[in-house]
C-alpha positions as CSV (number, residue, x, y, z in Angstrom):
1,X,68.8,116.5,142.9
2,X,69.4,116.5,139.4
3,X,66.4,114.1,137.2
4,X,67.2,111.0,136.1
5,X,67.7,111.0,131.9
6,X,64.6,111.3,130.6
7,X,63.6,110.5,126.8
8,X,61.3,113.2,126.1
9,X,63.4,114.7,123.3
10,X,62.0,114.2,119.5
11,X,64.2,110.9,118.6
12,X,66.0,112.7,115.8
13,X,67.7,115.0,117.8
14,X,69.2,112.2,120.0
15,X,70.1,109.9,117.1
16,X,72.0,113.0,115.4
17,X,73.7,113.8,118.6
18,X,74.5,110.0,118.9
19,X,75.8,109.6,115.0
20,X,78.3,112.9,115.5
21,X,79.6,111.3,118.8
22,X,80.1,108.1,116.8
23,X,82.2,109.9,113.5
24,X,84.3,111.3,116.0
25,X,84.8,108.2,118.2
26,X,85.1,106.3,114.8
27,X,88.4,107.8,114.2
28,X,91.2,105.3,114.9
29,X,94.1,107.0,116.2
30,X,96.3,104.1,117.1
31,X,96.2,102.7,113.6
32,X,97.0,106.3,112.0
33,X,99.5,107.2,114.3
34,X,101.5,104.0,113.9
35,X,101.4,103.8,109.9
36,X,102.4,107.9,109.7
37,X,105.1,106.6,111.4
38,X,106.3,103.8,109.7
39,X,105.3,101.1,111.7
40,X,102.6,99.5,109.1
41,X,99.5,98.2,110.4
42,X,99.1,98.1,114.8
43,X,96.6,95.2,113.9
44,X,99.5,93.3,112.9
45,X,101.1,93.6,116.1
46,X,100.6,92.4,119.3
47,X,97.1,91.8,120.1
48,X,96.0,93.1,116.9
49,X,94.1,96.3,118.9
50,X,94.4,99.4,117.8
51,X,94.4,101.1,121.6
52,X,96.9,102.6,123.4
53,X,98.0,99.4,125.3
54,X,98.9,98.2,122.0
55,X,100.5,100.4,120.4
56,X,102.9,100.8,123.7
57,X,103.9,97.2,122.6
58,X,105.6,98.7,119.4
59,X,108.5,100.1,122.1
60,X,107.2,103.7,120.9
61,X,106.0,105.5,124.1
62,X,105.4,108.8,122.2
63,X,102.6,107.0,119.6
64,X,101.1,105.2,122.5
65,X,101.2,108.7,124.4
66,X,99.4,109.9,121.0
67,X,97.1,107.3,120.8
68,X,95.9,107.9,124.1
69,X,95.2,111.5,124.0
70,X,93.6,110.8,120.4
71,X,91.2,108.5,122.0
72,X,90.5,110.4,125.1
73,X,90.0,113.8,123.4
74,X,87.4,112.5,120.6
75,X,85.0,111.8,123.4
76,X,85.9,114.8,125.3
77,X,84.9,117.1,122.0
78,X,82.2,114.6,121.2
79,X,80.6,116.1,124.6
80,X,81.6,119.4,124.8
81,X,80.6,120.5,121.6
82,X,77.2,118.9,121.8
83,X,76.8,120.2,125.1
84,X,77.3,123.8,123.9
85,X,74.5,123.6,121.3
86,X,71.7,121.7,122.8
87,X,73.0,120.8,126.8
88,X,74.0,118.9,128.5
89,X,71.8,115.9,128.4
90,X,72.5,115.6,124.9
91,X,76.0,115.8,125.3
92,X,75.7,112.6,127.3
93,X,74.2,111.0,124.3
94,X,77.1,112.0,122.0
95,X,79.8,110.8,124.6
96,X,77.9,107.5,124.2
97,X,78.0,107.9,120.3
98,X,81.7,108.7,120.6
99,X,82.4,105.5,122.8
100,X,80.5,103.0,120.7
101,X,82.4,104.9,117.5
102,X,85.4,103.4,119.3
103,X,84.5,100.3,119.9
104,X,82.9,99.4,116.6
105,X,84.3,101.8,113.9
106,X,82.7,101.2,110.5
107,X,86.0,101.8,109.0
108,X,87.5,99.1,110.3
109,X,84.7,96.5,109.8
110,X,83.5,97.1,113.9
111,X,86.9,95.9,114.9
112,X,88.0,98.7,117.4
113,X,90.1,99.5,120.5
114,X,88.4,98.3,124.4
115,X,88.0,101.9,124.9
116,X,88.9,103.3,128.3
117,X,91.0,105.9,126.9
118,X,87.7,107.5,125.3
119,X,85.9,106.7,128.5
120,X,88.1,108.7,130.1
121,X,87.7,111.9,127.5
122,X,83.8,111.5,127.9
123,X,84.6,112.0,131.6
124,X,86.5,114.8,131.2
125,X,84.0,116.7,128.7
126,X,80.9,115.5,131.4
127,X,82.3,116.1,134.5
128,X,85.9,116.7,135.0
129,X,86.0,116.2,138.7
130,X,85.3,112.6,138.6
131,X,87.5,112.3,135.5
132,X,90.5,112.9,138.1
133,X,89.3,110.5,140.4
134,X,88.7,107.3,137.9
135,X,92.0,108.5,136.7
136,X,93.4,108.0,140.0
137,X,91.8,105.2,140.8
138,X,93.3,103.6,136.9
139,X,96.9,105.3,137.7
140,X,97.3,103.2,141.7
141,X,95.4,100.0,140.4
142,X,98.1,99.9,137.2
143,X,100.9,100.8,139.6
144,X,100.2,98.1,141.8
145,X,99.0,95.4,139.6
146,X,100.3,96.3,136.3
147,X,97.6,95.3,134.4
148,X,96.0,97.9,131.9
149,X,92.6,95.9,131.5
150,X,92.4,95.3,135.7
151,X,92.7,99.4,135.8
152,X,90.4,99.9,133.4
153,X,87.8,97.4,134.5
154,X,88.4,98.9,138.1
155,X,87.8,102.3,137.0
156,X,84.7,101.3,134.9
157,X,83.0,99.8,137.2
158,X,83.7,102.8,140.4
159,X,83.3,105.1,138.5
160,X,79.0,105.1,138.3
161,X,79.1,104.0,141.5
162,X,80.4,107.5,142.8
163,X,78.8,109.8,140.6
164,X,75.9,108.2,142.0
165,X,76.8,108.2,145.8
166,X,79.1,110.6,146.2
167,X,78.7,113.4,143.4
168,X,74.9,113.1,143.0
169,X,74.8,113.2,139.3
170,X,72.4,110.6,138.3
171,X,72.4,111.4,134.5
172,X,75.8,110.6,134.0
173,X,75.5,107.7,136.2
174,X,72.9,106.3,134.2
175,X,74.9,106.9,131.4
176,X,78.3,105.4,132.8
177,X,76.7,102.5,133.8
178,X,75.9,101.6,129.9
179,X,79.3,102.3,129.3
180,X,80.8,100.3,132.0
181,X,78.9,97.3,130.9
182,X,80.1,97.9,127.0
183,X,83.6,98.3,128.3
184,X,83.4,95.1,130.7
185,X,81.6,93.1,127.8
186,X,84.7,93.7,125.4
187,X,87.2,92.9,127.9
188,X,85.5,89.3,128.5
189,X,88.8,87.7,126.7
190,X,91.1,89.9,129.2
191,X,88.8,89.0,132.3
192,X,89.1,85.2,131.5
193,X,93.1,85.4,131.6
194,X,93.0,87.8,134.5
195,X,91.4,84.8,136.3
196,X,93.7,82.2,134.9
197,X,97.2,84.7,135.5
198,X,97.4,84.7,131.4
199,X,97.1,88.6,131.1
200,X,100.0,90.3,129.9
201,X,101.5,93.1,131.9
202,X,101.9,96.6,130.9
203,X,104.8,97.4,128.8
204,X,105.0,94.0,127.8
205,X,106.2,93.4,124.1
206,X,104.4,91.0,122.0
207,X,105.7,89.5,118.3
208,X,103.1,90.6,115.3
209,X,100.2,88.3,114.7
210,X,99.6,86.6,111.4
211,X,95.8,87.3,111.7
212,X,93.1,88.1,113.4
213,X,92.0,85.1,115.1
214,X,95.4,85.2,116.6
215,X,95.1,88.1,117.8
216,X,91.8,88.0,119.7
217,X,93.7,85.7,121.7
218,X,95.9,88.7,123.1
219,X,93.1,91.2,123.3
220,X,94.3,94.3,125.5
221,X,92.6,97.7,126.7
């Protein structure tokens, strides 16, 4: 049975592995994606977040296709290439850097995407089995329900759960399990209209927003 993660590395290894995940998860695909292409600034538009969700409100499938791989593979690299130098329980530590880059990119004051496309790509670099099964698990909750944050929030929270119980690997369960409670934390607004039947569905276009207070009242994934 593998150990759980211990902290016996010297601190400035970790918090170098941590501040290369975050560069990469810092970058903000959505919002470069969308202004290469004319569209001006995703934070004007629907909820005002700059995820894939989001930018699949624009009516452009191919940038929110973009987005998502953007935001999945920055945590995927984020791990593998960590993982190659110093292991894997490092890498662990940059896939976290790489999904907090996401959510709170300095570039854009802090203000970034909910993040389950680059929970998903630091799945994939950890352990890509169980990347195909919270990606299941996100696909048949969406096609029922068609609600992106419901997926994701399902997903989230399974997904520690069976690398725990059913694939053994208590590192990245430990790790998930931070993650899952990040994720869960900034999807608060969309778990509050899930429970009132407010949440938009996916595919659902929304008009631009004239700020951001507006906006955080149509947060997505």
């Amino acid at each position: 049975m593998p150990d759980p993660i211990s902290w016996e590395f010297a601190w400035p290894y970790y918090l170098a592995a941590l501040a290369f995940g975050y560069l990469l998860g810092s970058i903000p695909f959505g919002l470069i994606v969308t202004r290469l292409a004319g569209l001006g600034d995703i934070r004007q538009i629907g909820s005002g977040n700059i995820g894939t969700t989001n930018v699949l409100r624009t009516g452009r499938k191919s940038l929110a296709a973009a987005t998502l791989v953007g935001d999945a593979l920055k945590g995927t690299l984020a791990v593998l290439i960590v993982r190659h130098f110093y292991g894997q329980e490092m890498a662990l530590i940059a896939g976290l850097g790489a999904f907090l880059g996401h959510l709170f990119p300095v570039w854009l004051k802090f203000r970034g995407g909910k993040g389950f496309a680059t929970f998903l790509g630091v799945l994939l670099g950890a352990y890509w089995p169980m990347f195909l099964l919270t990606a299941g698990i996100w696909l048949a909750v969406a096609v029922t329900f068609r609600y992106s944050s419901l997926s994701a929030l399902t997903a989230s929270l399974l997904t520690p759960v069976l690398l725990y119980l059913v694939f053994d690997r208590i590192q990245m369960a430990e790790m998930f399990v931070l993650i899952s409670l990040l994720l869960w934390a900034k999807h608060h607004e969309n778990i509050g209209r899930l429970l009132r039947g407010q949440e938009s569905k996916i595919g659902s276009k929304s008009k631009p927003v004239p700020d951001a207070a507006a906006a955080s009242d149509n947060g997505d994934t």
